[in-house]
ZAMARGU-4260 file (C-alpha; in steps of 0.2 Angstrom, whole numbers, plus 5000, padded with zeros to 4 digits):
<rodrens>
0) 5063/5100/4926 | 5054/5104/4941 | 5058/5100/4961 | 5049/5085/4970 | 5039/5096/4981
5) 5030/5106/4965 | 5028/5089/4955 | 5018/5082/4969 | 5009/5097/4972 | 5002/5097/4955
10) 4998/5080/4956 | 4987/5080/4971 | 4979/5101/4965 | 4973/5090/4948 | 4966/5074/4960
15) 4949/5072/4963 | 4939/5062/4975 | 4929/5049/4968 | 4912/5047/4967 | 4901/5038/4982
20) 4896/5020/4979 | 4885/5008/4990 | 4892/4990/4995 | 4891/4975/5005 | 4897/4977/5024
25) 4910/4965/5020 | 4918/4974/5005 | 4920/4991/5011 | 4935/4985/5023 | 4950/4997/5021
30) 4938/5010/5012 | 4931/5027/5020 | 4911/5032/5023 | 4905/5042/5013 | 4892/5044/5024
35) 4884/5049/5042 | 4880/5033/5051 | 4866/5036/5063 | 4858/5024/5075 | 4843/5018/5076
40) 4841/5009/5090 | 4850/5008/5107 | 4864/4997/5109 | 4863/4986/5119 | 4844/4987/5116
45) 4839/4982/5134 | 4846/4982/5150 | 4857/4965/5150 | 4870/4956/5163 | 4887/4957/5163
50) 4891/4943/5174 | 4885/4923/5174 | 4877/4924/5192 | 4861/4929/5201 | 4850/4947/5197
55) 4841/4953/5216 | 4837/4968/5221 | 4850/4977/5228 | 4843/4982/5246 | 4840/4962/5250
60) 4861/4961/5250 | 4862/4975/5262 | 4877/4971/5276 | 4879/4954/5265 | 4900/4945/5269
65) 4906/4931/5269 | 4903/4929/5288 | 4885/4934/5286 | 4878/4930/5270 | 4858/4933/5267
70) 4849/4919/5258 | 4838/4922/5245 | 4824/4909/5234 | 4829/4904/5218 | 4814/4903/5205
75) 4822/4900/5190 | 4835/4902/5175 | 4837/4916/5164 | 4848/4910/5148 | 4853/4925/5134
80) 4841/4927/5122 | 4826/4925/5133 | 4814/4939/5142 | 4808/4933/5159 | 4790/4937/5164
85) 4792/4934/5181 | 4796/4949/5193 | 4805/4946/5207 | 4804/4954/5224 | 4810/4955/5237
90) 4817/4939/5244 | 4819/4932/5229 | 4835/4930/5215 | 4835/4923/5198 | 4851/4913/5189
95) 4856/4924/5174 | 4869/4923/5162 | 4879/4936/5152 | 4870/4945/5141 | 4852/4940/5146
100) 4838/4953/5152 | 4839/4958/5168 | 4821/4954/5176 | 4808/4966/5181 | 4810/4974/5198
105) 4829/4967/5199 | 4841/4980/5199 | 4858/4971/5202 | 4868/4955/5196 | 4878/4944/5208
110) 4891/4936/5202 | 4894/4916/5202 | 4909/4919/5213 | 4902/4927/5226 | 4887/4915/5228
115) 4883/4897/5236 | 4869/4888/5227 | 4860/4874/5241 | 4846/4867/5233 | 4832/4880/5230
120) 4841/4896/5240 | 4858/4905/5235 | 4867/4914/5248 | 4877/4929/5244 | 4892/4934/5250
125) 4893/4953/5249 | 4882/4968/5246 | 4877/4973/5226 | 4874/4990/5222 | 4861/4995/5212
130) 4865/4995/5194 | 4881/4981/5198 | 4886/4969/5184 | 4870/4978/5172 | 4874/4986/5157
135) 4860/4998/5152 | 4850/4999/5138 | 4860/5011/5125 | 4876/5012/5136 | 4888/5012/5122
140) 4874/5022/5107 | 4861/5029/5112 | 4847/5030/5098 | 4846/5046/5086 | 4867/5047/5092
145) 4880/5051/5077 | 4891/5034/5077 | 4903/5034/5063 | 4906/5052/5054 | 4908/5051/5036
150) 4926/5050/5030 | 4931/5039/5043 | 4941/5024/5035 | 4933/5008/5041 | 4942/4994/5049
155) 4938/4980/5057 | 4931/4986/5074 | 4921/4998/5063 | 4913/4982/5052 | 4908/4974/5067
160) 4899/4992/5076 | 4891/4991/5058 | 4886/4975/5059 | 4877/4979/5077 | 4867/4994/5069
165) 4859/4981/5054 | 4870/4989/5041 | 4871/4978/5028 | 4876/4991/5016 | 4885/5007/5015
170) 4891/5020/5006 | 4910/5022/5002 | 4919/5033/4990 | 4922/5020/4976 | 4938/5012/4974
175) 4946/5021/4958 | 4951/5007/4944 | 4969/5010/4936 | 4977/5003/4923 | 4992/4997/4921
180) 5005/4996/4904 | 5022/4992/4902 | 5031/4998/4885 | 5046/4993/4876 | 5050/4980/4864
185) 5067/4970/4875 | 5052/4966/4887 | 5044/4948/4888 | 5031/4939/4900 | 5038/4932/4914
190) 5032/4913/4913 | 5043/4914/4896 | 5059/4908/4896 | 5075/4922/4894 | 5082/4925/4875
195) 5097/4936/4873 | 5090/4955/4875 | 5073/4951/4883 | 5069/4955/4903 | 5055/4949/4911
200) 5040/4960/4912 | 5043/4964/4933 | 5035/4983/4932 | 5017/4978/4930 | 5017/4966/4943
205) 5027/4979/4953 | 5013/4991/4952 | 4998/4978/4949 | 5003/4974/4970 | 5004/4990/4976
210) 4990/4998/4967 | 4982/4984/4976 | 4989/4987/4992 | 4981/5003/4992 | 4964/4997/4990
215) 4961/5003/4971 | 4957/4991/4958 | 4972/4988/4946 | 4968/4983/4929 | 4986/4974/4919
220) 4983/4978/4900 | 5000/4969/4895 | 5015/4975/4887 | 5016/4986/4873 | 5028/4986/4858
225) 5040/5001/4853 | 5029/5006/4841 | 5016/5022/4839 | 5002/5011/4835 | 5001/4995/4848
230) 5004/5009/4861 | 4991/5020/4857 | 4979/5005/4854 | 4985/4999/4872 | 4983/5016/4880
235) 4967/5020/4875 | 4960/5003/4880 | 4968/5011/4898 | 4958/5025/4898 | 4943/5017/4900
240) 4951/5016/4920 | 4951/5030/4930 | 4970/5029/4929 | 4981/5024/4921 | 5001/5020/4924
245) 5013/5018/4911 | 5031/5013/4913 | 5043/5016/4901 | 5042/5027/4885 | 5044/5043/4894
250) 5063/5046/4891 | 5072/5054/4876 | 5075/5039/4867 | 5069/5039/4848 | 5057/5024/4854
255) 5049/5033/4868 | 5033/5035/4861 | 5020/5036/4877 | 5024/5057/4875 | 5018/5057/4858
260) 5004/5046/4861 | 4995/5056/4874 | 4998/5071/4865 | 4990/5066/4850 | 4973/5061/4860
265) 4974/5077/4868 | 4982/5074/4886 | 4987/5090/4894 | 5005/5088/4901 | 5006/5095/4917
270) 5023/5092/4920 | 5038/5080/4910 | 5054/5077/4922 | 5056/5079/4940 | 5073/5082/4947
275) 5075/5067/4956 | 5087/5052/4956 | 5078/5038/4952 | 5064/5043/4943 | 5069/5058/4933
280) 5059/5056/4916 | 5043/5057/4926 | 5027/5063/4919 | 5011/5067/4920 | 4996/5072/4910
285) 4977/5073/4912 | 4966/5070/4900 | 4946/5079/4905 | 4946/5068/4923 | 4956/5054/4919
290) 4976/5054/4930 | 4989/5048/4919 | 5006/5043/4924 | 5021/5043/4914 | 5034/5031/4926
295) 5050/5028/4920 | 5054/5010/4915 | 5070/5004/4928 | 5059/4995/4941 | 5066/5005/4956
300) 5062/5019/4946 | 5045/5016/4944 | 5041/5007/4963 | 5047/5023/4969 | 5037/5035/4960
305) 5021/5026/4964 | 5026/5026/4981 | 5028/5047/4982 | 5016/5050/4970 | 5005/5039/4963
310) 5000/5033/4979 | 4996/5048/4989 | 4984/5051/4972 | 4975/5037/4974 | 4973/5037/4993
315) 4967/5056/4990 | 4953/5049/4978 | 4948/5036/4990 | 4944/5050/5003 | 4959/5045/5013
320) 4964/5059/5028 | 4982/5052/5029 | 4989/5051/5012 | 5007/5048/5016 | 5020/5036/5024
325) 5026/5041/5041 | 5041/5051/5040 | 5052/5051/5055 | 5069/5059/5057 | 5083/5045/5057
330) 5102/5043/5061 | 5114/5037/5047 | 5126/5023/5052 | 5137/5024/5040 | 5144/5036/5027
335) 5136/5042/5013 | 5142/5049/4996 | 5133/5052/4980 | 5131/5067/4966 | 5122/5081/4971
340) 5111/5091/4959 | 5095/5079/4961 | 5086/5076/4975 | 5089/5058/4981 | 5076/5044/4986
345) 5090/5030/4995 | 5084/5013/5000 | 5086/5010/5019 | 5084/4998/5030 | 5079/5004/5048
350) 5081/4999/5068 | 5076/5007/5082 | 5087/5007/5097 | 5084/5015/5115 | 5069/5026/5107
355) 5080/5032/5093 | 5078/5028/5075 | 5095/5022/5063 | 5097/5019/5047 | 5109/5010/5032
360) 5106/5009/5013 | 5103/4991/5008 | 5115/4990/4995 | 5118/4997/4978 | 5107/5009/4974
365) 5105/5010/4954 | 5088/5011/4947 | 5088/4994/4941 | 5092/4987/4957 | 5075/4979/4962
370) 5083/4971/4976 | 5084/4989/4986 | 5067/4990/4985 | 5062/4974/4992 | 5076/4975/5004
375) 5070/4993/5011 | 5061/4996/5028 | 5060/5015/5023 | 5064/5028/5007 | 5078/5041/5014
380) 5076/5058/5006 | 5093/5067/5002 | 5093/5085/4998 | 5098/5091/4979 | 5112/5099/4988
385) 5120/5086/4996 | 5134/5076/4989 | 5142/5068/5007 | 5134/5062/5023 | 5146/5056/5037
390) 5139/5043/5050 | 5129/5050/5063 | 5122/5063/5051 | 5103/5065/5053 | 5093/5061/5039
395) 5069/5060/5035 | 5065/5045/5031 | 5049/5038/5024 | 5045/5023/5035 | 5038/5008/5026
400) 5024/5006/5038 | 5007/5012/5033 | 4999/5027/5047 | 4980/5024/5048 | 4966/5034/5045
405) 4955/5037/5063
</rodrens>
């Protein structure tokens, strides 16, 4: 049996990073560049206004109030989208709106607000400084600049500078596939109705959402009987994913068969039981590059090993930098007593009060209790040693809350 810390370590040593795959903009939300994006233009491409209102030269506004406006001659309108061919000079102003071209020999935009229109002439109401109300051509990228840096996860704000480069495709670090099996003969799908000894198949849905949550591409192959043969049949099917996730079949019963299994088609076993409470009959092989997890079968049991190991696996083989929850330190509100010996993952729900961060278990916390976990705001980590936590003691906590790549 081996501690928490080394288990995990393992786990991430023998994780690779996938390999690069090119998509649609679109798709590669929530993924990471697996490249250098580089511009090849100037954003914006030309100098443009800021401001619906009137582009002049700057010196024509010179000592320009509301008392004592200067008059300029309107010759025409300058919409977005459309590149004037008329200069202007001194003496004269063209309408602009947002986003359009500034003119040739124009050098500042007056806003609407400070202007009267009458007829063919616009009076202006205070000086422009040259280069007022423009944005320059390459003002935020310059051509030939380094945009985006590969690794970085992309989110909205990064689709849409994408989108303004012409990037209809990039490279990512594909999405790893994971299958997903549940073993043991009392378990039945869940449209079916209840017969004496059967629960409903709640693990594969269990990990089918978070291995979606994560961004990877889960892969449900069903439930396998108790026997040698439908789980080897079932499990090798699996190992056409990158990963693959069994609950259940991992303990010492004399029907837990996923050991033998993976033994026989040559899965090295890194590790088998962690010392942890839930989740101790834990494993975990690999088999030439292929991750396999062993999860125990209570449901809590299992949600909670993905969430400390499986899912920092997988977000490493994304390209992830941040592969784990926030952990902030947290103020127990009531007592707490359990056996020591194991290190113990409690299921909390959280408050923050005056900049300070509290936290109460959300019921009973047995390893069947599916209900803790969807109740929980945050994973509490109890030492081995401990066996009694009064109120007020300080304890890490996991927060729930994802922290985001920049």
């Amino acid at each position: 049996m081996i501690e928490p810390e080394e288990a995990l370590k393992i786990i991430l040593e023998e994780t690779k990073i996938q390999p690069v795959e090119e998509v649609n903009l679109l798709d590669s939300l929530g993924y990471v560049l697996a490249e250098n994006i580089i511009s090849e233009v100037d954003i914006p491409p030309f100098d443009n206004s800021a401001m619906d209102g009137y582009a002049v030269c700057s010196v024509d506004t010179s000592g320009a109030s509301k008392d004592k406006p200067c008059e300029l001659k309107v010759i025409g309108d300058l919409p977005a989208g459309i590149v004037s061919k008329i200069k202007i000079s001194s003496g004269l102003a063209m309408r602009i709106m947002t986003g359009a071209p500034i003119p040739q020999g124009a050098d500042a935009v007056v806003k609407k607000e400070d202007t009267d229109l009458s007829g063919q002439n616009v009076k202006i109401f205070c000086e422009a400084k040259e280069g007022e109300n423009v944005r320059r051509a390459g003002e935020d990228i310059a051509k030939a600049e380094k945009v985006l840096l590969k690794g970085t996860q992309i989110k909205p704000a990064q689709v849409g500078l994408l989108a303004s480069l012409g990037k209809a495709k990039i490279y990512i670090y594909k999405p790893p596939t994971v299958a997903i099996l549940s073993t043991g003969d009392e378990l039945i799908e869940i449209d079916e109705p209840l017969q004496p000894g059967k629960i409903r198949n709640s693990n594969t849905y269990t990990l089918t959402a978070q291995v979606l949550s994560v961004g990877a591409k889960p892969f449900p192959l069903g439930i396998a009987s108790d026997t040698f043969e439908a789980t080897e049949r079932l499990i090798k099917q699996g190992l056409n994913s990158d990963v693959l996730i069994t609950t259940g079949g991992v303990s010492m019963g004399e029907y837990d068969v996923v050991k033998e299994v993976s033994a026989k088609l040559g899965a090295e076993l890194k590790f088998w039981k962690v010392a942890q409470k839930p989740g101790m009959p834990m494993a975990f092989w690999k088999l030439g590059e292929k991750l396999i997890f062993g999860l125990p079968g209570n449901p809590v049991a299992t949600a909670l090993c993905f969430e400390e190991y499986v899912r920092p696996s997988l977000l490493k083989m994304m390209g992830r930098k941040f592969l784990f929850r926030p952990e902030v330190e947290a103020i127990l509100e009531h007592d707490f007593k359990r056996k020591a010996g194991r290190a113990f993952f409690a299921r909390v729900k959280v408050r923050v009060e005056d900049g300070k961060c509290y936290v109460s278990v959300t019921g009973p916390q047995g390893s069947g209790i599916l209900k803790s976990m969807a109740l929980a705001e945050g994973i509490a980590l109890i030492s081995k040693e401990v066996s009694f936590l009064e109120a007020g003691s300080k304890v890490k906590v996991h927060l729930a809350e994802e922290k985001e790549d920049h």
